[in-house]
C-alpha positions in Angstrom: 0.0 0.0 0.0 1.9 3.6 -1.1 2.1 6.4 1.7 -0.7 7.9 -0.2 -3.3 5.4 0.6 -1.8 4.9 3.8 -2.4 8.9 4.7 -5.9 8.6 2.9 -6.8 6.3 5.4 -4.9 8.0 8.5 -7.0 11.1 7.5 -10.5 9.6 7.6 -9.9 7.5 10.3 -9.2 10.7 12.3 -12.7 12.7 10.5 -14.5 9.7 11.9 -13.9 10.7 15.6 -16.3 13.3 15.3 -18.9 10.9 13.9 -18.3 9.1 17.0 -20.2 11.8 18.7 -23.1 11.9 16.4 -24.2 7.9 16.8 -25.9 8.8 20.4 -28.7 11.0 20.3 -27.3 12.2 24.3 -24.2 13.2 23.2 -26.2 15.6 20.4 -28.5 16.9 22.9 -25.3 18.0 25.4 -24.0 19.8 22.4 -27.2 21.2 21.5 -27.0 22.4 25.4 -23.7 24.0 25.0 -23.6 25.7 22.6 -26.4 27.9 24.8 -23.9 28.6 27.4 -21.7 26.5 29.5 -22.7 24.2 32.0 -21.0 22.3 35.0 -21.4 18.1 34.4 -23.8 17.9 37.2 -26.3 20.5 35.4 -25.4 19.3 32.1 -26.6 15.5 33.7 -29.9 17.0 35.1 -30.9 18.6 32.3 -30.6 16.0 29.8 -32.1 13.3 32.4 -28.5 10.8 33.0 -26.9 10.1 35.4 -23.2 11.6 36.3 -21.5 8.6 35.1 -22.9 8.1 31.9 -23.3 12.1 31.4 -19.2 11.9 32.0 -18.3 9.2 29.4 -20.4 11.0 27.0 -18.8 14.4 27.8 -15.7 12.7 27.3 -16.1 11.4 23.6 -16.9 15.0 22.7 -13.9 16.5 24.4 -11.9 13.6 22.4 -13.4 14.8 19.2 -12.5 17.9 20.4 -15.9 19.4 20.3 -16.1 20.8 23.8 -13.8 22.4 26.3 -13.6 22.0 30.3 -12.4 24.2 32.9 -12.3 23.8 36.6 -13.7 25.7 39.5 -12.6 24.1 42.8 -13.9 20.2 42.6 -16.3 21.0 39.8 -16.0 20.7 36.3 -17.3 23.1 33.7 -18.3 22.3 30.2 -18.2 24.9 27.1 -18.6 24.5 23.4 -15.6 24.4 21.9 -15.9 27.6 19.4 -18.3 28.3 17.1 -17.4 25.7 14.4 -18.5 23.2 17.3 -21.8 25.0 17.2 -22.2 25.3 13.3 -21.6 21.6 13.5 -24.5 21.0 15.3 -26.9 23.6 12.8 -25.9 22.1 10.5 -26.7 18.4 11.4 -30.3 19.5 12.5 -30.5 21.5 9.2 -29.2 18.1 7.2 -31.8 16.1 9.4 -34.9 18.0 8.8 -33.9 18.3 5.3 -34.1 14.5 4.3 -35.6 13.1 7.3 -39.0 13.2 6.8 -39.2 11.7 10.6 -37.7 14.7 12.2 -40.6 16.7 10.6 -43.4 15.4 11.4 -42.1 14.7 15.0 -41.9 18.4 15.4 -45.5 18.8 14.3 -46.7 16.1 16.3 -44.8 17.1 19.6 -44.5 21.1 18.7 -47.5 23.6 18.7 -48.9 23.2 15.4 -49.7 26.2 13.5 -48.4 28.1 16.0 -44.6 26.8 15.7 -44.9 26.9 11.7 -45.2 30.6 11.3 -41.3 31.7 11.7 -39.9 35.1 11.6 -37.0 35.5 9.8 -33.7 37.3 11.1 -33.9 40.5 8.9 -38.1 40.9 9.5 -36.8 40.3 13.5 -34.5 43.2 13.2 -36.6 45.5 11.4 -39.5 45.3 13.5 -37.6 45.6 16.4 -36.2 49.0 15.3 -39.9 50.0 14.7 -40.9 49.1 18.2 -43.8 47.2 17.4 -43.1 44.0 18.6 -41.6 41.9 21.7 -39.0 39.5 21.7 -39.1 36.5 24.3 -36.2 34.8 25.2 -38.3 31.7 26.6 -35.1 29.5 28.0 -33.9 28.8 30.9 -32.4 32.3 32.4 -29.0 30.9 33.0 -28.8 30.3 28.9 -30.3 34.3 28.5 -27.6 35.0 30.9 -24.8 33.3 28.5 -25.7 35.0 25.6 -29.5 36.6 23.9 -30.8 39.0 21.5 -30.5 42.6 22.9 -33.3 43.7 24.2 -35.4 40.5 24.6 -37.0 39.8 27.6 -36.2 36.5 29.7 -39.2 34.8 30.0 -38.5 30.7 30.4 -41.6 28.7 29.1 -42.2 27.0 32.8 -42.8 31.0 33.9 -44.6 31.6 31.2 -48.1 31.2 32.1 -47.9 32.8 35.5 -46.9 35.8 34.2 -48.6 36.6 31.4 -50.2 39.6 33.1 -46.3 41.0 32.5 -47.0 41.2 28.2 -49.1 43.5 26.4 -51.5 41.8 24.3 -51.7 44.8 22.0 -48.7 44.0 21.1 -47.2 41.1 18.9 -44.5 38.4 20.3 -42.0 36.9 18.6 -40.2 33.8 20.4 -36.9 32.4 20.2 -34.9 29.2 22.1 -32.0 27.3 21.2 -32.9 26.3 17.4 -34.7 24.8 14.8 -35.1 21.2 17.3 -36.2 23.3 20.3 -39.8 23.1 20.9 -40.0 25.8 23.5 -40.5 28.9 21.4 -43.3 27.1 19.5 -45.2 26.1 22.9 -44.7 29.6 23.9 -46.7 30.7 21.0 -49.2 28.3 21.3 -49.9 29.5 24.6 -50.0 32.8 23.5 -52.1 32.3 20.9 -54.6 30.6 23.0 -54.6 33.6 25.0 -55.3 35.9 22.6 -52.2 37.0 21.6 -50.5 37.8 18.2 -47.1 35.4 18.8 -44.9 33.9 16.1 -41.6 32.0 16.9 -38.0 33.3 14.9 -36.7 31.2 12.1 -34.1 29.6 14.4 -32.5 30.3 17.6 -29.6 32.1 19.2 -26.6 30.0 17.9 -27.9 30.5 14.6 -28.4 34.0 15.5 -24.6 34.5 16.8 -23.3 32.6 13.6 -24.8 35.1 11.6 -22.7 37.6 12.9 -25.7 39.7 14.8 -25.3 41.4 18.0 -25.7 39.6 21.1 -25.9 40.9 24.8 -24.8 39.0 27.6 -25.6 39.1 31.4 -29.3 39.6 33.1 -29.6 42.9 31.8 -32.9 45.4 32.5 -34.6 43.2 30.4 -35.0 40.0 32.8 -35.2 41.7 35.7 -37.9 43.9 34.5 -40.1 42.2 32.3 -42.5 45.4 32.4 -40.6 46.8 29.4 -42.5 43.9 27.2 -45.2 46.2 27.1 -45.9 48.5 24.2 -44.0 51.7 23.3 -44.8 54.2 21.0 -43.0 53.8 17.7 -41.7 57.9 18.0 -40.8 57.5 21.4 -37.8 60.6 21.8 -34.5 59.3 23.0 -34.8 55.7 21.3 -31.5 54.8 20.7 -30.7 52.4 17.6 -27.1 51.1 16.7 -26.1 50.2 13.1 -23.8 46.9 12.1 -20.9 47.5 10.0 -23.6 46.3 7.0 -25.9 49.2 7.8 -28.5 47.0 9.0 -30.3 47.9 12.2 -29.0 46.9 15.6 -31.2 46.0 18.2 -31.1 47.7 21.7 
């Protein structure tokens, strides 16, 4: 066999270590998870319902494909995405699976909200209406992940809150709802609940790591908005003082 072969073979064999991660639908739902913000191995085992020894051998075939990064505080163990090509990894495996797996759909519509999670709201629309001030944006996971990273001036609303504190959103007003991507379902069972309640509510296209990859702004930190959901109410669209920022491609920033 010539050395060309030979380093054919030595170069797929080490491509294949990613696919290692991708053959255990755990190990793609921790990645999903981290690329939100990072998370010590005991939350990381909570949330995705393992326990610490099997979330710990899973964590450790991503870190050996080199698809997260650890850090340690004291006796605990913190887990991070490793970079944003980690993250567009795992867009675009949901993208890849919704795109030929015609499974993936209709489990969405079956488990999702319908109507309600179908209508999506692109990016650019998101941005625009934003700058308008006729609409809300709902950040509707956990806080700690709006903490991490969100769109500027969303409000932190997480889904199991949502209900209680409804009386906290204008229903003159329409909501748009975003979570961690196109395989979330939170954003669309926001809006169903919305809906049912007689608000206008849409979800956005995706959610925030597809939202960081396109290069838009993102805030990070609790921020006014979280700790005073009030602001979700309306606001005149010529209200003085409204400050706007610009990207470097002239579109609108949101604030």
């Amino acid at each position: 066999m010539d050395n060309q072969v030979i380093s054919r073979a030595a170069l797929y064999e080490q491509v294949a270590r990613i696919g290692k991660v991708v053959v255990h639908p755990k190990r793609i739902e921790m990645l999903e998870l981290l690329c939100q913000g990072e998370r010590s191995v005991e939350d990381l085992a909570a949330a995705v319902g393992l326990k610490m020894t099997t979330a710990s051998a899973h964590l450790q075939v991503l870190r050996q494909a080199r698809l997260v990064e650890t850090r340690r505080e004291a006796s605990r163990v913190f887990y991070r995405a490793a970079g944003e090509e980690a993250c567009r990894f795992m867009t675009a495996l949901a993208d890849l699976a919704r795109a030929r797996l015609a499974e993936v759909g209709q489990i969405l519509r079956e488990i999702g909200a319908g109507e309600h999670g179908s209508e999506r709201v692109t990016r650019q629309e998101l941005l625009a209406r934003v700058a308008a001030g006729d609409v809300v944006v709902l950040d509707v996971r956990p806080s700690r992940e709006f903490d991490a990273g969100h769109i500027p001036g969303a409000v932190s609303l997480p889904l199991e809150h949502l209900e209680a504190r409804l009386g906290e959103l204008d229903p003159g007003v329409e909501v748009v709802a975003y979570c961690r991507g196109p395989l979330c379902l939170l954003a669309p069972q926001a809006a169903a609940v919305l809906s049912s309640r007689g608000w206008r509510a849409r979800c956005l296209e995706d959610g925030m790591p597809e939202w960081r990859q396109a290069g838009l702004p993102v805030a990070v930190g609790a921020g006014p908005a979280a700790s005073q959901p009030q602001r979700a109410r309306s606001r005149p669209k010529s209200r003085p003082g409204r400050a706007h920022l610009t990207r470097r491609d002239g579109q609108p920033e949101l604030t």
